[in-house]
C-alpha positions in Angstrom: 6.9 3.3 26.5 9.2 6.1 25.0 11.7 4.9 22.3 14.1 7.0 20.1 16.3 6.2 16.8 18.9 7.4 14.6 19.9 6.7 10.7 23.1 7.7 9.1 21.8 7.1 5.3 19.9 10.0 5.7 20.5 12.0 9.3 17.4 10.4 10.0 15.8 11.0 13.4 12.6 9.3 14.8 11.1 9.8 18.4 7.8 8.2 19.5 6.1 7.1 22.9 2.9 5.6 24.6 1.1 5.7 27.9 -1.6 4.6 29.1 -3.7 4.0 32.3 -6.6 1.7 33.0 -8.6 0.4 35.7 -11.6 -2.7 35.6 -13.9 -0.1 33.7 -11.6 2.4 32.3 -9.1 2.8 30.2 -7.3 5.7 28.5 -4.1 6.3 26.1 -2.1 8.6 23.9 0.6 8.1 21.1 2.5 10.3 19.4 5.7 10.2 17.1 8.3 12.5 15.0 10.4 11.6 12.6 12.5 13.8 10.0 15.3 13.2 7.9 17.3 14.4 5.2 17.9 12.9 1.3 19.2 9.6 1.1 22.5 8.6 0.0 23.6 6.0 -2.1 27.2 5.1 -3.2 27.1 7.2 -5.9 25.5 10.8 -4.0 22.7 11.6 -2.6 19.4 11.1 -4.2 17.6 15.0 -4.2 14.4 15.6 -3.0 14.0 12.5 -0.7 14.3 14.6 2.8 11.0 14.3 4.8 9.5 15.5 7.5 6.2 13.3 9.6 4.2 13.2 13.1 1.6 10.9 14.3 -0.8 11.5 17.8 -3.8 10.4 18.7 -5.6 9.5 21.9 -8.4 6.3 22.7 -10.3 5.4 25.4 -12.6 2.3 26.5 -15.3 1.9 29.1 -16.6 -1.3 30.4 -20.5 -1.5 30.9 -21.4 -5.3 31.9 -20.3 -7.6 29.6 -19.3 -5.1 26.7 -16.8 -2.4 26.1 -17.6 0.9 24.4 -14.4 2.3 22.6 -13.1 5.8 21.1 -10.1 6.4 18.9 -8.8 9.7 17.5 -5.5 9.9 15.5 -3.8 12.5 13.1 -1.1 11.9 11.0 0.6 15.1 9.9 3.2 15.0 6.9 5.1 18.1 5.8 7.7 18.8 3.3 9.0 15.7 1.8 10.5 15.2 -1.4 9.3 13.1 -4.0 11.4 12.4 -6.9 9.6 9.5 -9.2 6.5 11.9 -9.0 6.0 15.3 -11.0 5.2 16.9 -7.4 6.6 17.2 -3.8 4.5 16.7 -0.8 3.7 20.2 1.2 1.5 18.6 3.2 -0.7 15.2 3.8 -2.6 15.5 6.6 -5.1 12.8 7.7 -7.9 12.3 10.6 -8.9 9.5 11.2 -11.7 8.5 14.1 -13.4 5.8 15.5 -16.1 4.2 17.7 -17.0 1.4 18.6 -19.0 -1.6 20.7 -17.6 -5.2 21.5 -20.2 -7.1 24.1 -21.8 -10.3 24.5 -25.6 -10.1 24.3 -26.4 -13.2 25.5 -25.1 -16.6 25.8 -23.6 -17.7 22.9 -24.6 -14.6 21.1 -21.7 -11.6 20.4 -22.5 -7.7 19.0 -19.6 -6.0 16.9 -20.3 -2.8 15.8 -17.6 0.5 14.7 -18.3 3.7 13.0 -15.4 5.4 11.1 -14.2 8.5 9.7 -10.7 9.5 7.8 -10.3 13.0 6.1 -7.4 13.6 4.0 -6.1 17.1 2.9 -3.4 16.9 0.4 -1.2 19.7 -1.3 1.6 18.8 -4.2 3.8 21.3 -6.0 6.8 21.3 -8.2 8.5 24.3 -7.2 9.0 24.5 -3.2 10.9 21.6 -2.5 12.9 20.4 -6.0 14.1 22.8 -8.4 11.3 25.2 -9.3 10.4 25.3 -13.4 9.6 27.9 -15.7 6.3 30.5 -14.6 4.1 29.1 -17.2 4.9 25.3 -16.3 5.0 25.9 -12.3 1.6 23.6 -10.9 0.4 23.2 -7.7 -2.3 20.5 -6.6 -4.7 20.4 -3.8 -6.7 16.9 -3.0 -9.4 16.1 -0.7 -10.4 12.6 0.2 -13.3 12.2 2.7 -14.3 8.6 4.0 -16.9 7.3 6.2 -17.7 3.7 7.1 -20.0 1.2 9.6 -20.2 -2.1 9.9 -22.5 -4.0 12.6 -21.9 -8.0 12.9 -23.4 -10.9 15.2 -21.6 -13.7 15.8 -23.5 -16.8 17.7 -21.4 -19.9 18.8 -18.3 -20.2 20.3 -15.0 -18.6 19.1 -14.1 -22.1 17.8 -17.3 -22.9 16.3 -19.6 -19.7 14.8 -21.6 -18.4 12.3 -21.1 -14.3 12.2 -23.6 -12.4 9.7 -23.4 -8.9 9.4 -23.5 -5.7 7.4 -21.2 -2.7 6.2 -21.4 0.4 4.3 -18.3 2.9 2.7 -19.0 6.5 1.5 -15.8 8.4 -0.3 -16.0 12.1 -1.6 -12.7 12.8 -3.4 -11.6 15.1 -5.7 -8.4 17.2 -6.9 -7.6 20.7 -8.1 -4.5 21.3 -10.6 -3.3 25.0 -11.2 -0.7 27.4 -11.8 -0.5 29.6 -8.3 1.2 32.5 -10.1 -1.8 32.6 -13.2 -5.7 32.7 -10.9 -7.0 31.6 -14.9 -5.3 28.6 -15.0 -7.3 26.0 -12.9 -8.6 22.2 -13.4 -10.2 19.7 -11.4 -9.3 16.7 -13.2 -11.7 15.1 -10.6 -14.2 17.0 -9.4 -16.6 16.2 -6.3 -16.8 12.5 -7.2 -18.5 10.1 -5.0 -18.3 6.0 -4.6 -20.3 4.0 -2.5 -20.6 0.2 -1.0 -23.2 -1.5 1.2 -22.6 -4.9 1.6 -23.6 -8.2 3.5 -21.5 -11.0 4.6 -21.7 -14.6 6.4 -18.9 -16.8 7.5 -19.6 -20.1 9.1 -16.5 -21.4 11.1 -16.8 -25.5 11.6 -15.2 -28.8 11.3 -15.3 -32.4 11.7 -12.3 -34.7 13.5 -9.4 -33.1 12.5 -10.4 -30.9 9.5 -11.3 -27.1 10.3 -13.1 -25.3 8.1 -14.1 -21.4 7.6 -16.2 -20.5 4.4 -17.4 -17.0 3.6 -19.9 -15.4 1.8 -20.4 -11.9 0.7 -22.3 -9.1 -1.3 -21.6 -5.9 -2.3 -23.7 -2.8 -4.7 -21.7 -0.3 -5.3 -22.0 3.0 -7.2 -19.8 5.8 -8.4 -20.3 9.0 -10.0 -18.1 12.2 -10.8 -18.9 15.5 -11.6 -18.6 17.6 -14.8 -15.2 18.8 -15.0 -14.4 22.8 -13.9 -11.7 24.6 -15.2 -10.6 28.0 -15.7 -10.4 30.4 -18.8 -6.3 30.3 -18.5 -6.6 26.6 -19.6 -5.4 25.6 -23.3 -8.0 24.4 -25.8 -6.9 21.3 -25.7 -7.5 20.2 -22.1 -10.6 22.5 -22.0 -11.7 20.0 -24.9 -11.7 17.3 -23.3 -13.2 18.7 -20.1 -16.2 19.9 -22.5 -16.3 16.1 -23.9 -16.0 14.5 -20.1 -18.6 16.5 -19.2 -20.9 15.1 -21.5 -20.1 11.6 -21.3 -21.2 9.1 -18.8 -20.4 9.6 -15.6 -21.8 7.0 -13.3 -21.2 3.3 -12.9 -23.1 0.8 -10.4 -22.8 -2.6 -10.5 -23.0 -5.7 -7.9 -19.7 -8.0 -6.7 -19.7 -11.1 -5.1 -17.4 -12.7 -3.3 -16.4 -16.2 -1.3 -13.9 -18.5 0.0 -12.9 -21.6 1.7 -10.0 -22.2 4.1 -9.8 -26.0 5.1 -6.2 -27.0 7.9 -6.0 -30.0 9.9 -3.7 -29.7 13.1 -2.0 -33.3 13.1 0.6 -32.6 15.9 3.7 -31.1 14.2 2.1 -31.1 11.0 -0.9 -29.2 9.8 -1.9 -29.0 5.5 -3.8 -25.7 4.3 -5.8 -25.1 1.5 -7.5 -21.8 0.5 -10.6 -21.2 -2.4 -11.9 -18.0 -3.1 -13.4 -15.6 -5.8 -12.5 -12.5 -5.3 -13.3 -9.1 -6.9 -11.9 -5.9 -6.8 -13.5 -2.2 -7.9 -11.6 0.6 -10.3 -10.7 3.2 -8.0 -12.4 6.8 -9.2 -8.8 7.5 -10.6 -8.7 4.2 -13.1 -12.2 4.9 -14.0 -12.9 8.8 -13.8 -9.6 10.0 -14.5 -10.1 12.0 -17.9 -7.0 14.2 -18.0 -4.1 12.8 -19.4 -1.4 13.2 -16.2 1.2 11.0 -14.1 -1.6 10.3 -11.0 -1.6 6.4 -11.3 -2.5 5.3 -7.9 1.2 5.3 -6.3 3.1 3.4 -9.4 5.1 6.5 -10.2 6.3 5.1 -13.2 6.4 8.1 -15.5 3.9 7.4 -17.6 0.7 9.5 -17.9 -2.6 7.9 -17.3 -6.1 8.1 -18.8 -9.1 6.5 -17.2 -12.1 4.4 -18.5 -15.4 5.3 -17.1 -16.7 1.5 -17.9 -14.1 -0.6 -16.5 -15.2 -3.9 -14.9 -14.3 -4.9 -11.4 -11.8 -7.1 -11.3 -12.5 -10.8 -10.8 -10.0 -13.3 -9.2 -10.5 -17.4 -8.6 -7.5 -18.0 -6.1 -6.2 -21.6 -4.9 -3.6 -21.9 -2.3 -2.1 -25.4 -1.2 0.8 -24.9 2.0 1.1 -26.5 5.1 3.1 -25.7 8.5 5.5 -28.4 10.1 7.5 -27.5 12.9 10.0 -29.8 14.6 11.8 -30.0 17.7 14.7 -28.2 16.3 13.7 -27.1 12.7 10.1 -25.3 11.1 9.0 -24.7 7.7 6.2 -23.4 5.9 5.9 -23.0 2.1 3.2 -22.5 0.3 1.9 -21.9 -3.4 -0.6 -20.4 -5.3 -2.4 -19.4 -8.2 -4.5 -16.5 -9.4 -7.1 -16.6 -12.5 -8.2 -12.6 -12.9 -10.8 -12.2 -15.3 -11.0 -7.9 -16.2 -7.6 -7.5 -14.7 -7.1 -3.5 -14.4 -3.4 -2.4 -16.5 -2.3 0.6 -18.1 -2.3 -0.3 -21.7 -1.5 2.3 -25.3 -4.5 4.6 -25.7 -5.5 3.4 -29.0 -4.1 0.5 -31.5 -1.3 3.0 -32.8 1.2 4.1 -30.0 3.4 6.4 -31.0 0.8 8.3 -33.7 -0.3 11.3 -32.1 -3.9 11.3 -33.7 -6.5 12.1 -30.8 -7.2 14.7 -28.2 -6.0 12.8 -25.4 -2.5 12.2 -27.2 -2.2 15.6 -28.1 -2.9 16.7 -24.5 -0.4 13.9 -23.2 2.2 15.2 -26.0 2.3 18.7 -24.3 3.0 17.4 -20.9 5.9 15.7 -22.0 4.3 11.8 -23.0 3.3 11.1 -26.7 2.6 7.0 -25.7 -0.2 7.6 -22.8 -1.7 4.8 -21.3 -5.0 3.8 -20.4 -6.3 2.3 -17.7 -8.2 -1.2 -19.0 -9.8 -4.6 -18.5 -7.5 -7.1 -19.4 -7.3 -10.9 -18.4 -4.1 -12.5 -16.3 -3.0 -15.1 -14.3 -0.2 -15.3 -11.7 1.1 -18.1 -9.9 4.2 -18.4 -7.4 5.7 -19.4 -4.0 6.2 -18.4 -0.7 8.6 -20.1 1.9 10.2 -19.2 5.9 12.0 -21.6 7.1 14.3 -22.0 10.1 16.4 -24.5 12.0 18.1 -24.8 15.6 22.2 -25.7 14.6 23.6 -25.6 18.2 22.9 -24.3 21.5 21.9 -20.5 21.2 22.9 -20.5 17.0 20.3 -20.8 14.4 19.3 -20.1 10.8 16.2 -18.7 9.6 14.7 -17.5 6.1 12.4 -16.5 3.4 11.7 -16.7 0.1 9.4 -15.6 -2.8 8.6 -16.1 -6.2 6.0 -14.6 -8.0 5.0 -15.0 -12.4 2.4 -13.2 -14.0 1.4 -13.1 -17.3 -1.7 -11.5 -19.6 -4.0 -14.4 -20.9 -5.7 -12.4 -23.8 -2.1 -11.3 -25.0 1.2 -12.9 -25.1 3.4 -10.6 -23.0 3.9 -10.2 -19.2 2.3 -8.8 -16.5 3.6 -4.7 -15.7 5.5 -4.6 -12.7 6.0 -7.9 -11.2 8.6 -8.0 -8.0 11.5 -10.6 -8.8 12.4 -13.6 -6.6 14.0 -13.1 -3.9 14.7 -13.9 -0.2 16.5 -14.0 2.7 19.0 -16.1 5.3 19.9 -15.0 8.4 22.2 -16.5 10.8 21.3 -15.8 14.5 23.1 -15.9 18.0 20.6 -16.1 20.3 21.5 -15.3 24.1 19.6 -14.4 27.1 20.1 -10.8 26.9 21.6 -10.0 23.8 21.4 -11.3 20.2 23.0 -10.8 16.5 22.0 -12.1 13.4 24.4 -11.9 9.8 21.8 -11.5 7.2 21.6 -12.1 3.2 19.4 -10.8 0.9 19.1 -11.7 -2.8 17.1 -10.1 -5.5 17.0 -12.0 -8.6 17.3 -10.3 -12.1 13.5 -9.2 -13.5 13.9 -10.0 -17.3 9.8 -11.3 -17.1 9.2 -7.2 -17.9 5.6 -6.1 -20.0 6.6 -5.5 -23.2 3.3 -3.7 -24.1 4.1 -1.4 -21.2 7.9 -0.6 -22.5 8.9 -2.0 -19.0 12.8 -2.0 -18.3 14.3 -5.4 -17.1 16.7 -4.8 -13.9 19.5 -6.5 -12.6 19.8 -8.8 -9.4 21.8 -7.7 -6.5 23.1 -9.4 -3.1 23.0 -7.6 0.0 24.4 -8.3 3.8 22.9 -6.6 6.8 24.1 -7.1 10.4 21.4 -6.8 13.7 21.8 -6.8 17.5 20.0 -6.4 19.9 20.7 -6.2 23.9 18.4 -6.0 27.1 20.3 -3.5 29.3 18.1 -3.5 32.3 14.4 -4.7 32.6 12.6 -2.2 30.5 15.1 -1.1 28.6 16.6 -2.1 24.8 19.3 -1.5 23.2 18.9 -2.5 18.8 21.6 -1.5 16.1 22.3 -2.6 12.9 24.0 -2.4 9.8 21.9 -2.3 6.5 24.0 -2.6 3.0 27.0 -3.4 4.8 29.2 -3.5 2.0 27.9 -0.2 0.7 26.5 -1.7 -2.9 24.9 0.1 -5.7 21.3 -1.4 -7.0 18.4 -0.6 -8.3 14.9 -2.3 -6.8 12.8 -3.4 -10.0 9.5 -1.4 -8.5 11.4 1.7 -7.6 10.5 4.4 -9.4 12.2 6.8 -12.1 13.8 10.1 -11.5 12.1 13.6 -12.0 14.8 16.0 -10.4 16.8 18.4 -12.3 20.4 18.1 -10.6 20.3 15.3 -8.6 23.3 12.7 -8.0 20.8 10.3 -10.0 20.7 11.1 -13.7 17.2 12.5 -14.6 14.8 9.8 -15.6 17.1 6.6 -14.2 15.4 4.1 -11.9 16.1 5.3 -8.4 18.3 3.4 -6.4 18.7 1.7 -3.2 19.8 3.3 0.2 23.4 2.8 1.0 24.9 1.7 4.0 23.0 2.7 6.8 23.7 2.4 10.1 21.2 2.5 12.8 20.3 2.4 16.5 17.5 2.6 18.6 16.9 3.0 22.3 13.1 1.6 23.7 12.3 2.4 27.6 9.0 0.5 28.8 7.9 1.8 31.8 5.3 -0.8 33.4 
């Protein structure tokens, strides 16, 4: 299976394949993949910095012995230069390893084994001076990350696959930690977070039963976790300031255990074309080491790359959520739909808020710090208490012969409970309708898509409202021969300027986008990609 596509927004090129052999005991296979491509236009330039360059491969094997199968996965994903303009730093490289293996069997009658052991290394290196515009000496940084993770989990399930209870066991252990410095001064150096550890060992049960025409699935589970950092190294290059608050990291508190639980209920009935769904659950969530370790006022955030800098809280609470979700699925002979709504209760819900009670007054450390690098307001990562609620919908119907309509819709509100303001960074409604031509060999579809306008924005967090926007995008597809597949498309067709609400905000010196603007949409891009299966 070898398949190979091109993008005009950006010159983008992307090659990849499979193969595989196998025979009643064995089986073998290798992937592999390249893409590349070059900054993204938009109708009013190019944005700078957005270029990339990626490659996956990776091989796995399986061997039958009786009634179970031992597996083996190896993969490597290899990212080099790629721009990245809402962040302070460019990606050099972000490599990751990941491996597996595993056992699937039957035991006995009735009685099942699962088991997997897993490994993913990560080695990371960031810079602001190879790919975008390089600074001045003094303010040129470089980062290096490392993230190692290793997991197990061991189940038995004993029942049918209709009609089980599965009990098991898992465990997680992550070493992380990052180095900041200046490559042309050996002084300055920082780990903002240095050699910290988390860990998880957990149980669970689930229980899958019913009675007439009422399924039910409810699940159980434990977890102790623990975290830990060390204390702070750093160089003698390194102002007094952020040598400061190393010195008062270092002789804080720096562990954290604590025990989560959590459970749910899913209850459906299949009553011919009809079948209701209803989902209960508590469920909890940990502070990553960044939220909770992260001492050092800077932008790393956990991906939201919204230019603010970021302190964390070494006794945040994990986050607890009680979920409900009512839907059902209907599907007719010529029409289907299947909406469903929901609602989320988080107690010790995880936000950036101000530092202190008065933003804007630079009177601690960790606003002075945050003032040098550009960001007088920093925010801290903290429990707060929310609630969000919304609605999902796809929906479709056959119109006439070969011709049908199909879409999708969402609509999600969030909103702090222990403060009256919004919830930061909440997608607006949107959705889709696509009109489809659907032929033995060949199809098109004429698509919409409608953002609405995001005026719902976190006042607390300074959060800018953004417009709505309308979209049309055009797909095809034909079969040309047995194997092989022709797809194009048209995305943005009528080449419109907009901005996503979650996009990010500008960083590059020069660029078509005006330095700290919301980064905009792709512009029309036309595509087409070629798929050969070989059987």
């Amino acid at each position: 299976d070898v398949s190979g596509q091109y993008r005009s927004v950006d010159d983008s090129v992307a090659l990849g394949g499979m193969a595989g052999l196998a025979s009643e005991s064995l089986r073998f296979g290798v992937i592999a993949s390249w893409e590349k491509g070059d900054d993204t236009r938009f109708p009013g330039g190019r944005i700078a910095t957005t270029g990339y360059e990626r490659a996956v491969y990776g091989v796995h094997a399986g061997f039958r012995a009786g009634p179970g199968e031992f597996s083996l996965e190896y993969r490597r994903q290899e990212t080099g230069r790629s721009g990245n303009p809402p962040f302070a730093m460019d990606i050099i490289y972000f490599h990751t390893d990941f491996a597996r293996i595993g056992f699937e069997g039957d035991l006995a009658d009735g009685v099942r084994l699962e088991a997997h052991a897993d490994y993913a290394g990560v080695s990371h290196r960031m810079n602001n001076y190879e790919v975008r515009p390089a600074p001045a000496l003094a303010m040129t940084r470089q980062s290096d990350t490392y993230a190692d993770t290793m997991s197990a989990d061991i189940l038995l399930r004993f029942g049918s696959a209709q009609r089980h209870l599965r009990i098991g066991a898992d465990f997680e252990l992550i070493d992380k930690g990052y180095m900041l410095y200046n490559p042309l001064a050996p002084a300055f150096f920082i780990h903002p977070l240095d050699r910290a550890h988390s860990d998880r060992l957990g149980a669970f049960a689930e229980w899958r039963t019913g009675a007439g025409p009422v399924e039910a699935e409810l699940g159980l589970r434990v977890d102790r976790h623990g975290a830990e950092t060390g204390a702070p190294r750093f160089g003698p290059g390194v102002p007094a300031g952020p040598a400061g608050l190393a010195l008062t990291f270092a002789n804080a508190d720096r562990e954290w255990s604590g025990t989560t639980v959590d459970a749910s209920m899913r209850l459906w009935a299949e009553l011919g074309a009809f079948t209701p769904r209803l989902t209960l659950a508590r469920k909890t969530r940990t502070p990553s080491l960044i939220e909770r370790f992260s001492w050092l006022p800077t932008e790393a955030s956990g991906g939201l790359a919204d230019g603010n800098i970021y302190v964390g809280t070494p006794g945040l609470k994990p986050e607890k959520a009680w979920i409900a979700e009512l839907g059902f699925d209907w599907s007719g002979a010529t029409a289907y739909a299947r909406p469903v709504v929901y609602y989320r209760r988080i107690n010790d819900f995880i936000q950036g808020v101000p530092f202190d009670i008065t933003p804007g007054v630079v009177n601690t450390p960790v606003e002075m710090v945050a003032q040098a690098s550009g960001d007088a307001t920093p925010l801290r990562f903290a429990n707060t208490d929310a609630e969000i609620w919304g609605a999902d919908i796809a929906l479709g119907a056959q119109i006439a012969g070969p011709l049908r309509i199909d879409g999708v819709a969402s609509y999600v509100r969030g909103k702090r409970r222990d403060l009256a303001d919004n919830l930061y960074r909440m997608a607006p409604a949107n959705g889709r309708l696509a009109l489809v031509w659907e032929a033995a060999r060949w199809s098109m579809s004429i698509e919409g898509q409608a953002v609405a306008a995001q005026t719902k924005v976190s006042v607390t967090n300074d959060e800018a409202a953004s417009k709505g926007y309308v979209l049309a995008n055009i797909y095809g597809h034909w079969l040309v021969r047995d194997g092989v597949r022709l797809d194009v498309g048209i995305e943005n067709l009528f080449d419109r300027q907009y901005q996503e609400h979650l996009a990010g905000y500008n960083r590059i010196v020069g660029s078509d986008v005006p330095l700290g603007a919301r980064l905009p949409g792709a512009g029309r891009s036309a595509f087409v990609r070629l798929r050969w299966a070989m059987n």
